[in-house]
C-alpha positions in Angstrom: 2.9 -37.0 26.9 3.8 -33.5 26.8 2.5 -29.9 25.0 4.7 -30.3 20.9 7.9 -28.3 21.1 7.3 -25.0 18.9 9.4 -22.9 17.3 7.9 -18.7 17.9 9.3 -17.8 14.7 7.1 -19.8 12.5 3.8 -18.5 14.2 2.8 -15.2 15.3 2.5 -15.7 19.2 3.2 -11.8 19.8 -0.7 -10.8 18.2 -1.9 -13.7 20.7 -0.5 -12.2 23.7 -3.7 -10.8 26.1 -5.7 -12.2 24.2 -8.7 -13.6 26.1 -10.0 -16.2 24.5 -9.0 -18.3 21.1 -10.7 -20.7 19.0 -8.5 -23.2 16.9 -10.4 -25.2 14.2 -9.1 -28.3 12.9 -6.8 -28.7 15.9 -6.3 -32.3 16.1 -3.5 -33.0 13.9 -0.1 -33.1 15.2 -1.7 -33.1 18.7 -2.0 -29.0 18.1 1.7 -28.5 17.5 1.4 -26.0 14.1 -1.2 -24.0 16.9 -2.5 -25.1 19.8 0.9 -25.2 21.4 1.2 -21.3 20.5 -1.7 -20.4 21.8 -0.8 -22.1 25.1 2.6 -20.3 24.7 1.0 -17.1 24.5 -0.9 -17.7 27.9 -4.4 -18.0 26.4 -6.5 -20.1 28.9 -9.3 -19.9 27.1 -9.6 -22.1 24.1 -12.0 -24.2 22.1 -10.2 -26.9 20.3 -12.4 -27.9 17.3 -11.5 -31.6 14.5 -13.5 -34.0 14.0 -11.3 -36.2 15.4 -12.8 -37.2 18.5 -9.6 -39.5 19.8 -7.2 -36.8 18.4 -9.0 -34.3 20.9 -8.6 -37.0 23.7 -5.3 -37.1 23.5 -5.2 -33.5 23.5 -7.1 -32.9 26.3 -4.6 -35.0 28.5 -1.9 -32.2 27.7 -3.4 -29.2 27.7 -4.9 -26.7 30.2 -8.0 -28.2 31.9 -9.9 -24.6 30.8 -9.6 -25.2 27.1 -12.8 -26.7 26.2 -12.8 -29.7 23.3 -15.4 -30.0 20.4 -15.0 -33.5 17.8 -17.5 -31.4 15.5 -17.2 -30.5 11.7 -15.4 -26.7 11.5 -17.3 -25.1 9.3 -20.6 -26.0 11.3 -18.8 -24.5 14.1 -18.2 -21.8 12.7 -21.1 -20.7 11.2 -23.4 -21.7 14.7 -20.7 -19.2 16.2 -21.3 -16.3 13.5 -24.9 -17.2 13.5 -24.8 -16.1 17.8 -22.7 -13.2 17.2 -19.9 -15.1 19.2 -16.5 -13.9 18.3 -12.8 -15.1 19.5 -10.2 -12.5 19.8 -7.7 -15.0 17.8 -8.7 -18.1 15.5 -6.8 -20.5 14.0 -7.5 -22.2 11.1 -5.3 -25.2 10.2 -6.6 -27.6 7.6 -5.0 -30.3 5.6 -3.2 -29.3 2.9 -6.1 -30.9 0.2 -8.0 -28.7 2.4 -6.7 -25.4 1.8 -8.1 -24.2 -1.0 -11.9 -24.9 0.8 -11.0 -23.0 4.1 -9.6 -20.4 2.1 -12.7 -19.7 0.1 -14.3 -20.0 3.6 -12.4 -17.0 4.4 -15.5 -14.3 5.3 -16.4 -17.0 8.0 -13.8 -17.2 9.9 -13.5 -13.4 9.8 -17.0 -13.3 11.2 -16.0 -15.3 14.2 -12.6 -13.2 14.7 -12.3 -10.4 17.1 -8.4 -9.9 16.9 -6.5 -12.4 14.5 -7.3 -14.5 12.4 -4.4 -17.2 11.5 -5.3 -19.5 8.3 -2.7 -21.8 6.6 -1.8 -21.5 3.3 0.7 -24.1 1.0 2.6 -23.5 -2.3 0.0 -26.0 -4.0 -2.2 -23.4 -3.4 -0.5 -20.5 -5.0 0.4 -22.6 -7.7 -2.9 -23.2 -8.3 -4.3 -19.5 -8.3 -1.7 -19.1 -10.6 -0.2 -16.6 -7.9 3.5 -15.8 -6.1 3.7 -17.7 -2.8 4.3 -13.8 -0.9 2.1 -11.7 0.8 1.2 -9.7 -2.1 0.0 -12.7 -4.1 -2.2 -13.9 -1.3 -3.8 -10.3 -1.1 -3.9 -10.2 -4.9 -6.4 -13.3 -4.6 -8.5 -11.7 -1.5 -9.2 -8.5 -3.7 -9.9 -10.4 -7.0 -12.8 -12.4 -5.4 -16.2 -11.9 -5.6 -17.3 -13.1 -2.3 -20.8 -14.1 -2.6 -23.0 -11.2 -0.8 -20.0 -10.9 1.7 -18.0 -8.2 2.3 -14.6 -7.9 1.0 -12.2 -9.6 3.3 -9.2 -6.9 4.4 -5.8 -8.1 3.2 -3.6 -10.1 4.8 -1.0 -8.3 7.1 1.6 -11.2 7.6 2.4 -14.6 5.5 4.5 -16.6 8.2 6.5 -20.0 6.6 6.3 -22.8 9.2 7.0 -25.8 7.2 9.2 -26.8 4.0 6.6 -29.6 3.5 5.6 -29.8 -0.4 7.6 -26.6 -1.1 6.3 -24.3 1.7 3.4 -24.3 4.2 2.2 -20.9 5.7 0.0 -18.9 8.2 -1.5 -16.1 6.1 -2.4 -13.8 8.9 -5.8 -10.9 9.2 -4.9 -8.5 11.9 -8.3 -7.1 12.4 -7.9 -5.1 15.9 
């Protein structure tokens, strides 16, 4: 078994470059290939590989630098044990099932918190539909600003909406460029 074939135009590998360290949550599907293979693209040797997909990670770990570190834990408690040290990543990825989406999205001011660099979340046209928004860049930021995040601050708007998939009309990174 082998690191998935990408394809660098469907993911933004050029903010990942230097970067020293990553953190990709829900990386088991697909053995990492909408992330985890990028991130090993763009030379990052140190990553934490988060699902809760114990064999998923296995399998993984077979394929994949022997410095990336693996973690069958839930995301979001992760996450927030990270933001709670004050531990940041320069890049995260953020790759949920699709009937997931709309939950990591509204998660959005945590995975900020544990993002030094880039943050890359993924985004489907379900989604938009249901925000009653254009699947662009402007209708993702449209949502970030007309939120009232709970105490947080408001996120910053997106700076790139990369299409990776056709899959149920469109899948996308929706991408936070915060250094």
């Amino acid at each position: 078994m082998t690191i998935p074939t990408i394809n660098v135009a469907t993911f933004p590998v050029d903010l990942c470059t230097g970067a020293r360290d990553a953190c990709c949550f829900f990386a088991g599907a697909f053995l990492g290939r909408n992330d985890a293979a990028y991130l090993h693209t763009a030379g990052i040797t140190d990553v934490a590989c988060v699902d809760t997909d114990e064999a998923k990670l296995i399998e993984m770990h077979e394929i994949y630098p022997p410095t990336w570190k693996w973690l069958a834990r839930d995301a979001y408690e992760v996450a927030r044990e990270t933001r709670d040290s004050r531990r940041k990543a320069d890049v995260v990825t953020v790759d949920p099932w699709t009937g997931d989406i709309g939950r990591a999205l509204w998660a959005l001011p945590l995975w900020l918190a544990v993002t030094e660099r880039v943050l890359i979340i993924g985004t489907c046209l379900d989604w938009f539909d249901s925000m009653k928004l254009p699947a662009t860049l402007d209708g993702a930021n449209e949502w970030i600003t007309r939120q009232h995040w709970s105490g947080a601050p408001t996120p910053p708007p997106a700076t790139r909406l990369v299409k990776y998939s056709e899959y149920r009309g469109g899948l996308w990174w929706l991408v936070f460029e915060l250094a």
